[in-house]
C-alpha positions in Angstrom: 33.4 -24.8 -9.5 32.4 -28.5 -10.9 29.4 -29.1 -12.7 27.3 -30.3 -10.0 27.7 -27.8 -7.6 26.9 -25.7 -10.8 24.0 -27.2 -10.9 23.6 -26.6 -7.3 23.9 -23.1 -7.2 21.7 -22.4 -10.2 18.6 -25.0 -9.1 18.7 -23.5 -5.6 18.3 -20.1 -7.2 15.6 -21.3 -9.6 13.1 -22.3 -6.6 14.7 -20.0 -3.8 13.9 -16.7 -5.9 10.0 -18.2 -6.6 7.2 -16.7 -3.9 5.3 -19.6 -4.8 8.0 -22.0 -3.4 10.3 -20.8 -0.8 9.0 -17.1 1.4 11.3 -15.6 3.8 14.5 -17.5 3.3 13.0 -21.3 4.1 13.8 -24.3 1.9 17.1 -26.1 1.7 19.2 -27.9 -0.8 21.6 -30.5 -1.2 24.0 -32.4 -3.6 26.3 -35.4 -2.2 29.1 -37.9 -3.8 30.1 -40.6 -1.2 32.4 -38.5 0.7 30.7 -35.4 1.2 27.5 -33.5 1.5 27.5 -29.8 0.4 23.9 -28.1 2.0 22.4 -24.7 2.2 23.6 -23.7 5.5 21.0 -22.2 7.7 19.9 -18.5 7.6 21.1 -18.3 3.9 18.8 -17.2 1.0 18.5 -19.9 -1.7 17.4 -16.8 -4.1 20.6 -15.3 -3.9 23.6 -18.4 -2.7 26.9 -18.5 -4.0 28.7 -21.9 -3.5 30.1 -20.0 -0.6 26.8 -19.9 1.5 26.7 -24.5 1.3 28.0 -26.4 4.4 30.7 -29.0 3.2 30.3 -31.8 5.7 31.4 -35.5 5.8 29.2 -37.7 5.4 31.1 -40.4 7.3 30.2 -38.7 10.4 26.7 -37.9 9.2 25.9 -41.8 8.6 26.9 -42.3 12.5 23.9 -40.5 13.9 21.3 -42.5 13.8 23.1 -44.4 15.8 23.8 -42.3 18.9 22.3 -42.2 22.0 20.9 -38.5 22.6 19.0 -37.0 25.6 15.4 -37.9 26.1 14.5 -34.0 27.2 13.6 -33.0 23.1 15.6 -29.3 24.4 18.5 -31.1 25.8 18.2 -33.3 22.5 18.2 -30.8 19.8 21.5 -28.7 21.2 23.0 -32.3 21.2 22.2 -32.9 17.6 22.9 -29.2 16.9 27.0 -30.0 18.0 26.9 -33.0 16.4 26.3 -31.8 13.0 28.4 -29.1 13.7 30.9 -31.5 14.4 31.0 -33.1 10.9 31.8 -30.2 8.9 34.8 -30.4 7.3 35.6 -26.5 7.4 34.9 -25.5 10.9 36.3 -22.3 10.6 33.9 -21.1 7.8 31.3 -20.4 10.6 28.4 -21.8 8.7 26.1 -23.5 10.4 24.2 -26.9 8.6 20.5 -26.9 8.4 18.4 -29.0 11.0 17.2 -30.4 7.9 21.0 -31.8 7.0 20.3 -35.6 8.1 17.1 -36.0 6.1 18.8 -35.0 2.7 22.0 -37.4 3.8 19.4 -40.2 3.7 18.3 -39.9 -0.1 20.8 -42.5 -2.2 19.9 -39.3 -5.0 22.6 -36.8 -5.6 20.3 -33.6 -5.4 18.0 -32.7 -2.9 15.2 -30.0 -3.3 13.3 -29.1 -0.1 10.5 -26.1 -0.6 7.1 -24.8 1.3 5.5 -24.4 -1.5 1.6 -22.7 -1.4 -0.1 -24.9 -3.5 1.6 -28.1 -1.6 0.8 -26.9 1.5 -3.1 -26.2 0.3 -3.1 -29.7 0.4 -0.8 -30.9 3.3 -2.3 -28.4 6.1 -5.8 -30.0 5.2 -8.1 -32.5 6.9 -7.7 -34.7 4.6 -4.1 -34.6 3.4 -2.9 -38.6 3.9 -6.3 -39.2 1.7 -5.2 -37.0 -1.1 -1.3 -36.8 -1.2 -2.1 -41.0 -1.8 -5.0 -40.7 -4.1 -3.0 -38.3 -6.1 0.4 -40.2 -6.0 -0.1 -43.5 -5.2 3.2 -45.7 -4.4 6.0 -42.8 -5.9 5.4 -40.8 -2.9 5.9 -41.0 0.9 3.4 -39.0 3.0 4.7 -38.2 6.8 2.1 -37.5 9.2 3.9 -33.8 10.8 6.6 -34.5 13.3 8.1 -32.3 15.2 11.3 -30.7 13.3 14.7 -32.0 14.0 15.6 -35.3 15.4 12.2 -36.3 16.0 11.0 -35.4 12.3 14.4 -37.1 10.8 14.0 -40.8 12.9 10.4 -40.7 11.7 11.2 -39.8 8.0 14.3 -42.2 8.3 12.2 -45.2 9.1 9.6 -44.9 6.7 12.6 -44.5 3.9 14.0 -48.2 5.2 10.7 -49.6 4.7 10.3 -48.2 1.5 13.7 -48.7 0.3 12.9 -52.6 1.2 9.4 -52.9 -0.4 10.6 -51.1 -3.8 14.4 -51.2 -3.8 14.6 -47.5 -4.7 14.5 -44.4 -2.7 11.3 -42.5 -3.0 11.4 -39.2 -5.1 8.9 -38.0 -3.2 8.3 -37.0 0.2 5.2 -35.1 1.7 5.0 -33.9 5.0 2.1 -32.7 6.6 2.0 -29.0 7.5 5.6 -28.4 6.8 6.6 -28.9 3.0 7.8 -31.3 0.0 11.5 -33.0 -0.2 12.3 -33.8 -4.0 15.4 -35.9 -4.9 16.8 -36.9 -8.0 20.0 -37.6 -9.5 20.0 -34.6 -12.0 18.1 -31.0 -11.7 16.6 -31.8 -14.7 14.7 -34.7 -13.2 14.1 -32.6 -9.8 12.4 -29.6 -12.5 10.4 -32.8 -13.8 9.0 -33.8 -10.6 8.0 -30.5 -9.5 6.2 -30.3 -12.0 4.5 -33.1 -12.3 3.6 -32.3 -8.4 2.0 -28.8 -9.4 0.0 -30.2 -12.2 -1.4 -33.3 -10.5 -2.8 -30.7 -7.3 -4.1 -28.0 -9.6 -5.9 -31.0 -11.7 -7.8 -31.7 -8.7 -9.3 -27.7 -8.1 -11.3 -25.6 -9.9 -9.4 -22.8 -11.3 -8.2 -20.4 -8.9 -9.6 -17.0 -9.6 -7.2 -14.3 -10.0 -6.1 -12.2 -6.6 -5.1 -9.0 -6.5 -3.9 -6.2 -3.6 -6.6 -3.7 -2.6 -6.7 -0.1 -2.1 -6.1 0.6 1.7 -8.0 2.1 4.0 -7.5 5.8 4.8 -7.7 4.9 8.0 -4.9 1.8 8.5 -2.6 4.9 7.0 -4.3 7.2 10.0 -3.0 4.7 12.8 0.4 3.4 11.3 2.7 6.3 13.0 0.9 5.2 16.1 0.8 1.4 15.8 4.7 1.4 14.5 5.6 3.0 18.0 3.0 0.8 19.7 4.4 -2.3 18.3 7.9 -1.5 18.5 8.7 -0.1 22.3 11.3 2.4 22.7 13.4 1.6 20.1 11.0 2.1 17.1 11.2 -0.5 14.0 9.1 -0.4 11.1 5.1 -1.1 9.8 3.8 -1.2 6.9 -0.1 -1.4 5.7 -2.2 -3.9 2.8 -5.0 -5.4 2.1 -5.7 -8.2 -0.5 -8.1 -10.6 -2.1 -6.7 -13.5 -0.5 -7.3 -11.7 3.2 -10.8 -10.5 3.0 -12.4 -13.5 3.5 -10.7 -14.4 6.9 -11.3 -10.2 8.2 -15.1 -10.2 7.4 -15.9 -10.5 11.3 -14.2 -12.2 14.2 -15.9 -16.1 13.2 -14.4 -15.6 9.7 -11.1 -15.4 12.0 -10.9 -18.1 13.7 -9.5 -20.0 9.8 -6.7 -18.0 10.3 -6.0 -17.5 13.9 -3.5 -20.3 14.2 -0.4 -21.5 12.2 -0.3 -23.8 9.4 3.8 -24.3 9.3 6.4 -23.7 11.2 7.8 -20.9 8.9 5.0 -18.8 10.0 5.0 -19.1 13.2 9.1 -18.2 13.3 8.2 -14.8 11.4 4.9 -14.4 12.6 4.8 -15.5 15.9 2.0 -18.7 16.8 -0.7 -15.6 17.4 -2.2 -12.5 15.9 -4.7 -9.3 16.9 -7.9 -9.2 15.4 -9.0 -5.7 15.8 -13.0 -5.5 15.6 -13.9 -1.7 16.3 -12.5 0.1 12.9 -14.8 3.2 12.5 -12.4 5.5 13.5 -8.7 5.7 14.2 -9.0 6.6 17.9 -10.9 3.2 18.3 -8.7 1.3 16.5 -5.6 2.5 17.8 -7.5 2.5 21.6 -8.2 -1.7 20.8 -4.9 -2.4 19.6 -2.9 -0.8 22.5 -5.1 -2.7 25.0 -4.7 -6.3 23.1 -1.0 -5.6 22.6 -0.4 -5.0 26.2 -2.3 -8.5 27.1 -0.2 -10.2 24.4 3.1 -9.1 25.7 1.8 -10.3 29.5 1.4 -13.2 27.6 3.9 -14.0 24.8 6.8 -11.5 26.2 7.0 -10.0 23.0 5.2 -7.7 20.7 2.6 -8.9 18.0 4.0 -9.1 14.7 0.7 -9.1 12.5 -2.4 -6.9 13.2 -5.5 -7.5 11.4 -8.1 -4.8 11.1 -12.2 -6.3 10.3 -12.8 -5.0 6.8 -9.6 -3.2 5.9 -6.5 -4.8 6.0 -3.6 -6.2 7.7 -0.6 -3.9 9.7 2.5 -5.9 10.2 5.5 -4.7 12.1 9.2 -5.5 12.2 12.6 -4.8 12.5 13.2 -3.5 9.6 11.9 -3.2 6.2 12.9 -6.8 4.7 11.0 -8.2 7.3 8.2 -6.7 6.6 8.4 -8.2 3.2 8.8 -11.5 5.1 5.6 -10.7 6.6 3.1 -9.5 4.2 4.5 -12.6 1.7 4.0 -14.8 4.6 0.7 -13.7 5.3 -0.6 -14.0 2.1 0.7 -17.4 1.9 -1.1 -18.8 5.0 -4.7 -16.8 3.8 -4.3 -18.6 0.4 -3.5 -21.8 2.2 -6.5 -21.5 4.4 -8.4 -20.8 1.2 -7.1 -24.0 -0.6 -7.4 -26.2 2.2 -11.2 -25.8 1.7 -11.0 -27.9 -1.5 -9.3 -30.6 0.6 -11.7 -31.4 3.9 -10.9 -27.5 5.5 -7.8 -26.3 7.4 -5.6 -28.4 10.0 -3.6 -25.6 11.5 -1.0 -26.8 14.3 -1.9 -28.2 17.5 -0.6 -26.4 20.6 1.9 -28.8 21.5 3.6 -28.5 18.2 4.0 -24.7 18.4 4.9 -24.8 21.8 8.2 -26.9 20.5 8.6 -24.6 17.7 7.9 -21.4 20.2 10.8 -22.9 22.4 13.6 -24.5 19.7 17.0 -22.7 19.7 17.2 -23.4 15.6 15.0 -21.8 14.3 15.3 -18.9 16.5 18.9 -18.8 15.1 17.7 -19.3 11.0 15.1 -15.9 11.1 18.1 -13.7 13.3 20.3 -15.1 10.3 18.3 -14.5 7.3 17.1 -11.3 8.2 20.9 -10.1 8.7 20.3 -8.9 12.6 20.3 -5.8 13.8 21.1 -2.5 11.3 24.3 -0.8 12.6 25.1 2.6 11.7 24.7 6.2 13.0 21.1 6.3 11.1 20.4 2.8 11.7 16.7 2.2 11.5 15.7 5.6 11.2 12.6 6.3 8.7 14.4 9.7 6.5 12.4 11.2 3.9 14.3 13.2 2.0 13.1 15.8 -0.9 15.4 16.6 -3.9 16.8 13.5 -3.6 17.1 12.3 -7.1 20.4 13.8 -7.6 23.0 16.1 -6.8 23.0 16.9 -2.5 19.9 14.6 -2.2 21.2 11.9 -3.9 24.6 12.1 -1.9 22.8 12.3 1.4 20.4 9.9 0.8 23.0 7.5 -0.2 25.1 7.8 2.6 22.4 8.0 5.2 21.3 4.3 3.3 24.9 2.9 4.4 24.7 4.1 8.1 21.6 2.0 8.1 18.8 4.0 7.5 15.7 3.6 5.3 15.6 6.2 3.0 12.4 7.6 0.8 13.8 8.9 -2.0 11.3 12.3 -2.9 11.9 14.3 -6.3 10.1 15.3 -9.1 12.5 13.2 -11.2 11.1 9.5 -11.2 13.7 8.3 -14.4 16.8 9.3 -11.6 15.1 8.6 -8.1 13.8 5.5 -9.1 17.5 4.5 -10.9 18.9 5.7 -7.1 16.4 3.2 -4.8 16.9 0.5 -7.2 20.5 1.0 -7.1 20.8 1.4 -3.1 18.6 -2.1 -2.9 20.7 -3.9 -4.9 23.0 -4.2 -1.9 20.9 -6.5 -0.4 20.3 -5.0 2.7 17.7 -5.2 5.8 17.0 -1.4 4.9 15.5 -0.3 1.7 15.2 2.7 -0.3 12.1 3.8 -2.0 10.9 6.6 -4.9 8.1 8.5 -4.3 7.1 11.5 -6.9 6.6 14.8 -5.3 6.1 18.1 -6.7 6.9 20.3 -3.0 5.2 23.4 -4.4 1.9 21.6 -4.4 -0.2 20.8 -1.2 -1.6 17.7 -2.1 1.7 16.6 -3.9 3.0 16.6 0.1 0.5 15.5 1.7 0.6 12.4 -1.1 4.3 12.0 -0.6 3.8 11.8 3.7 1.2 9.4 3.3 3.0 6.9 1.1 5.6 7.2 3.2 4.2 5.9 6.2 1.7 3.3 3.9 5.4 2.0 3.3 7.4 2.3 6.2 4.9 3.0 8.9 6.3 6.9 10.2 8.8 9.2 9.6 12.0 10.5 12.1 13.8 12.5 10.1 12.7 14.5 7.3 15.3 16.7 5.2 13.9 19.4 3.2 16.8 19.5 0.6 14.9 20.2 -3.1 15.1 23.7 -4.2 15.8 25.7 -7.6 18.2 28.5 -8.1 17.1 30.8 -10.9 20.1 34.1 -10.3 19.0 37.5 -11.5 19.5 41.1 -11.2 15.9 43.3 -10.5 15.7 43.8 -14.1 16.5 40.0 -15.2 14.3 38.7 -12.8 10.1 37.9 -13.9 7.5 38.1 -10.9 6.5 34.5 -12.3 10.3 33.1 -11.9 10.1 35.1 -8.2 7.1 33.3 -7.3 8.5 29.9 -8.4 11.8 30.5 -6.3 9.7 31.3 -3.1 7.1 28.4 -3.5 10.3 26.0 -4.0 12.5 27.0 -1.6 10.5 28.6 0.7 6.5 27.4 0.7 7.4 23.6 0.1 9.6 23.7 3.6 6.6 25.0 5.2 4.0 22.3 3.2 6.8 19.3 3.8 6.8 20.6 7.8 3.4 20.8 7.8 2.4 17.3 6.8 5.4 15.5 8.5 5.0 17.1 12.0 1.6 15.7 11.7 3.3 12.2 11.4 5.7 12.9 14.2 3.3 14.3 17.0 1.2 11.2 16.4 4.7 9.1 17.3 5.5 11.3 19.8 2.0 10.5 21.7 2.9 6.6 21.9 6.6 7.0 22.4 7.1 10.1 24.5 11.2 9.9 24.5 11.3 9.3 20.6 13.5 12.5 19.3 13.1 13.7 15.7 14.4 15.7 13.3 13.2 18.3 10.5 16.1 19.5 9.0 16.4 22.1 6.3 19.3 22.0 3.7 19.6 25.8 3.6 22.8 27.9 2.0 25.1 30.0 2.6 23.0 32.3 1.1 20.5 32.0 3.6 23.7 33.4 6.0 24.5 36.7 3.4 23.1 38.5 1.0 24.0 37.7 -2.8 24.3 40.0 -5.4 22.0 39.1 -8.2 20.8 36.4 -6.3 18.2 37.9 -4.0 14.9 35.3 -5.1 17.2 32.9 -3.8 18.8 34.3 -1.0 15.5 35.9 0.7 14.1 32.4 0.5 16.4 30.9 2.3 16.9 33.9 4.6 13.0 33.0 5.2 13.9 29.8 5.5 15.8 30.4 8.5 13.0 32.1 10.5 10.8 29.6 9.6 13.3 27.2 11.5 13.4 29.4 14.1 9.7 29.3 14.2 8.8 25.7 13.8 11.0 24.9 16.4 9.9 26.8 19.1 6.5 25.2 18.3 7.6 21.9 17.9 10.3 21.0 20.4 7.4 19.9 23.0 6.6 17.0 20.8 10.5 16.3 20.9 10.7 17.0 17.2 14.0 19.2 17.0 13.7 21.5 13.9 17.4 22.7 12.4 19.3 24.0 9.4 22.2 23.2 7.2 23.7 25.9 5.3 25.5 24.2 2.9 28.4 26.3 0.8 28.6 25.8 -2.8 28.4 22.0 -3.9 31.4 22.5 -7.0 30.7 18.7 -7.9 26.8 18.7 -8.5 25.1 19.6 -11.3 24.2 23.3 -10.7 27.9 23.5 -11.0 29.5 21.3 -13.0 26.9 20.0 -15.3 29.2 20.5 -18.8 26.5 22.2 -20.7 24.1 24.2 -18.5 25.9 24.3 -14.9 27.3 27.9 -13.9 30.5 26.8 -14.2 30.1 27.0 -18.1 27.6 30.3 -17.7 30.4 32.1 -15.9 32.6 31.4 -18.2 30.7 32.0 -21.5 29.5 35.2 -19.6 32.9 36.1 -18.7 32.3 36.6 -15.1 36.1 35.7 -14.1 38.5 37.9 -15.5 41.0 35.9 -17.7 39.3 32.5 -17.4 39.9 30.6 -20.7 38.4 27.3 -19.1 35.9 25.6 -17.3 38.6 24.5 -14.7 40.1 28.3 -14.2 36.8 29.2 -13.0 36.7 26.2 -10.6 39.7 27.6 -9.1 38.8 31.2 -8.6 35.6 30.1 -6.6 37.7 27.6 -5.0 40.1 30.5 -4.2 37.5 31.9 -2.0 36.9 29.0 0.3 39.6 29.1 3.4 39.1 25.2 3.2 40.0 25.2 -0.6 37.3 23.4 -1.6 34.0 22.8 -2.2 31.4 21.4 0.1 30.1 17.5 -0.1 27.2 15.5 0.5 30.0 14.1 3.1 30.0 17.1 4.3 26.6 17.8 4.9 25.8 14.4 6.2 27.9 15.2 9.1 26.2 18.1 10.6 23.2 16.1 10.0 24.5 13.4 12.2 25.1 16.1 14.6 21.9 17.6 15.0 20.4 13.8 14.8 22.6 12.9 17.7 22.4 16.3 19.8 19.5 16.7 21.9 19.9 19.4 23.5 20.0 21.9 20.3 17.1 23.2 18.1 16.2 26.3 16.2 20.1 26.8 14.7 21.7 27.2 11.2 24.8 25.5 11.1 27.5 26.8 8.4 29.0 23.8 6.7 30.8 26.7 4.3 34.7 25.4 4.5 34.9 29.0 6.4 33.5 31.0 3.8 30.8 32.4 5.8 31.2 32.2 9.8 28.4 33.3 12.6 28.7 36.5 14.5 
């Protein structure tokens, strides 16, 4: 890689991983010789690109456009320029598609090219008095461009008012502001681009009083009340995601309906891509019934009206729902909407807000692009057999639960990571996000012999995610031991692990699930209990354990009898022995080493000739795997028709009669 595109790469990073410039995958950058431009191809994340993710296109071609004769219907227009840009890459057959943005950065004589949204610019730019300031503040070294509509439109506007100062200065402006979109910064070097930006920052912060600091808020009780319900509202029959906040920066605009009205329209076109041009304002918020009753009835008018469903929900007083696909765009979201309050709140140092008018939203409502960019950068749909399925799994920090949870993560699903063990489930959801996928994995601490520990663990669940569909009961303890080894006090902890916590974890979740169930009546969901074979035979020695999960069983039984109404299937896995976690194989406590220290196999003289008696046993000859497991849980996911059963994953060690 040369220096420049170096350079490229690692000042494209710089802004692209900053909240306070670039949200949801929007900026672009640039770097040209004389032959060729090399851009940010659309839909790519600046925080992450590789020199891969840049458009090499010829700039040849590029320089002929301005010169072309394109369709006077803007629709028509765009898809025209659309081909012709796509006709000047010189590697068609990488599939990357240049920004809209590609012409503009063609027409700075500067190498690099740095195009951001950032929140303090646009303070200023989506003001009434933006043209006033941007020159008061700026003078001659900056261009400002009243907002044109992006694409063609926005690039012949930008292209003539280059020419005219390229004529009265001889140089190209460093410089450009455009009003209610963003800044374009050009230099020749990345170290000059870093200066510039700076010297933008500091000249707008000079000129208002210190912002005070902003910080989240605790959420209602209630916004965690309605999620289950809003997520299916929001979401029609194939449910996403939702997620609830509140913040400093959002409580102004939520006080009452008038308070609103700062907010109710766009500022930028990013916004509206993510956020859609409109959102509910929900005024009744005493209870959750009202709430839930208000936003049902506006979302129906708002899908009569938009032919889609809301994106953003926010509730007078409390906070702000936000719904999506999946969970990275509801990080879009909430970023996006605290960028847009604190905009509205900085525009008020600057002659107050200038939102969009209509006709400019109806062109970004209606343009192919940048329809195309937010399907890219949000990596489409999740495929997999768990794809967008909300699984909260306990025990999941290691051993079974960490090998279900991280296959379930690759077959798409979003997985809340529940154990005891924060050092080694938080380790796991870090390590499952660093894929970069549109699912994510989080940690929450749970301690499933405790009430409030569960009802703790469902709500912060559905704070994050907005429900649950599947919940796998998986965490237990095995403590063996003959009647005169075994202490009422390590009986009682056996039973309220394995046995209590599947009722406490059922308990809270159905909760979750009947809600769902009321506002999407053909949603199926699953409770499923990682049981044992034990749970299928007595074991010697082992009866704490084994009568748990014999109890465990009825309780299956049981729950789903009462349960299947609601379409919430309730099932069991009885796992045989997992050789490879660390009950087992753990080299200084697991039983492998007991048995052997204890002399429990007759003439094993190492940790391995134990392995293979117990592997002996298994008609499969070997031991079970999270792989394993996973399977039947696909199973049961997929089946509809089958509730109540315990299904032997055992290799054939034990079989049903």
């Amino acid at each position: 890689m040369e220096k420049a595109i170096q350079d490229l790469v690692f000042v494209s990073r710089k802004y692209g991983s900053h909240p306070d410039y670039v949200i949801a995958g929007g900026g672009n950058t640039s770097w040209k010789n004389k032959d060729h431009l090399y851009i940010k191809a659309s839909g790519v994340s600046l925080a992450t690109i590789e020199e891969s993710g840049f458009c090499l296109l010829d700039r040849h071609k590029l320089a002929a456009i301005p010169t072309m004769a394109f369709s006077d219907d803007p629709v028509v227009r765009e898809e025209e320029v659309k081909n012709t840009l796509l006709g000047s890459r010189v590697d068609p057959a990488s599939g990357l598609r240049p920004s809209v943005e590609t012409s503009l950065h063609d027409l700075f004589r500067y190498a690099f090219v740095v195009h951001t949204h950032p929140t303090l610019v646009n303070g200023l730019l989506c003001s009434n008095d933006a043209e006033h300031q941007v020159r008061r503040l700026f003078g001659p070294k900056a261009l400002y461009i009243p907002y044109g509509d992006p694409g063609f439109t926005l690039f012949t506007l930008i292209r003539n008012e280059i020419l005219h100062y390229r004529k009265e200065n001889e140089v190209d402006p460093h410089i450009i502001f455009i009003q209610n979109h963003g800044i374009f910064v050009a230099a020749d070097t990345i170290g000059e681009i870093d200066q510039l930006y700076e010297e933008v920052m500091a000249a707008i912060s000079g000129s208002l009083p210190p912002e005070p600091d902003r910080c989240p808020r605790e959420v209602s009780p209630l916004l965690a009340e309605v999620l289950p319900a809003v997520r299916m509202i929001l979401s029609g029959d194939t449910p996403g995601v939702a997620r609830a906040f509140h913040h400093d920066t959002v409580a102004p605009f939520i006080a009452d309906a008038q308070a609103f009205i700062a907010i109710s329209t766009p500022f930028t076109p990013d916004q509206m891509v993510y956020c859609l041009p409109e959102y509910l304002f929900i005024e009744n918020n005493t209870s959750a019934e009202e709430i839930i009753s208000e936003i049902t009835r506006k979302t129906e008018a708002f899908r009569d009206r938009k032919g889609v469903f809301p994106k953003v929900v926010f509730i007078r007083a409390l906070g702000v729902l936000v719904a999506g696909e999946h969970p990275m765009a509801l990080d879009y979201l909430e970023a996006l909407v605290l960028d847009f309050t604190r905009i509205a709140l900085l525009s008020r140092h600057f002659g107050g807000p200038h939102p969009m008018t209509p006709a400019q939203i109806a062109f970004i409502e209606n343009w192919e692009v940048e329809n195309y960019r937010k399907k890219v950068s949000l990596g489409g749909r999740l495929r997999g057999q768990a794809e967008n399925k909300v699984v909260l799994i306990t025990g999941a920090a290691q051993g079974f639960g960490a090998g279900i949870a991280r296959l379930m993560f690759e077959e798409g699903a979003h997985v809340v990571i529940a154990d005891l063990n924060e050092e080694k489930g938080s380790a796991l959801a870090r390590q499952l996000n660093e894929k970069n996928a549109p699912n994510r994995a989080f940690f929450v601490p749970v301690n499933v012999a405790d009430a409030l520990s569960v009802e703790e663990m469902v709500r912060l669940t559905v704070h994050r995610l907005g429900g649950i569909d599947v919940l796998i009961s998986n965490a237990g303890i095995l403590r063996a031991g003959g009647l005169d080894e075994m202490t009422p006090e390590t009986f009682d902890l056996m039973t309220r692990v394995n046995y209590n916590a599947y009722f406490l974890c059922t308990k809270y979740v159905s909760a979750v699930m009947k809600l769902q169930h009321r506002f999407n009546p053909g949603h199926f969901m699953d409770i499923i209990q990682i049981n044992s074979k034990s749970g299928l035979k007595g074991s010697n020695k082992n009866f704490a354990y084994a009568g748990a999960k014999f109890g465990g069983i009825g309780l299956t039984q049981s729950f789903a009898l009462e349960l299947i109404p609601f379409r919430i299937k309730v099932n069991a896995i009885c796992p045989g022995n997992y050789f490879d976690g660390p009950l087992w194989a753990d080299p200084e406590h697991g039983l492998f080493v007991q048995y052997l220290k204890a002399g429990k196999v007759r003439g094993a003289r190492h940790v391995e000739d134990v392995r293979r008696h117990y592997e002996a046993q298994i008609p499969a000859g070997r031991g079970c795997l999270p792989s394993d497991v996973v399977k039947a849980i696909y199973y049961i996911m997929a089946q509809e028709y089958e509730t109540g059963q315990a299904i032997p994953v055992t290799g054939g060690q034990e079989m049903l009669s």
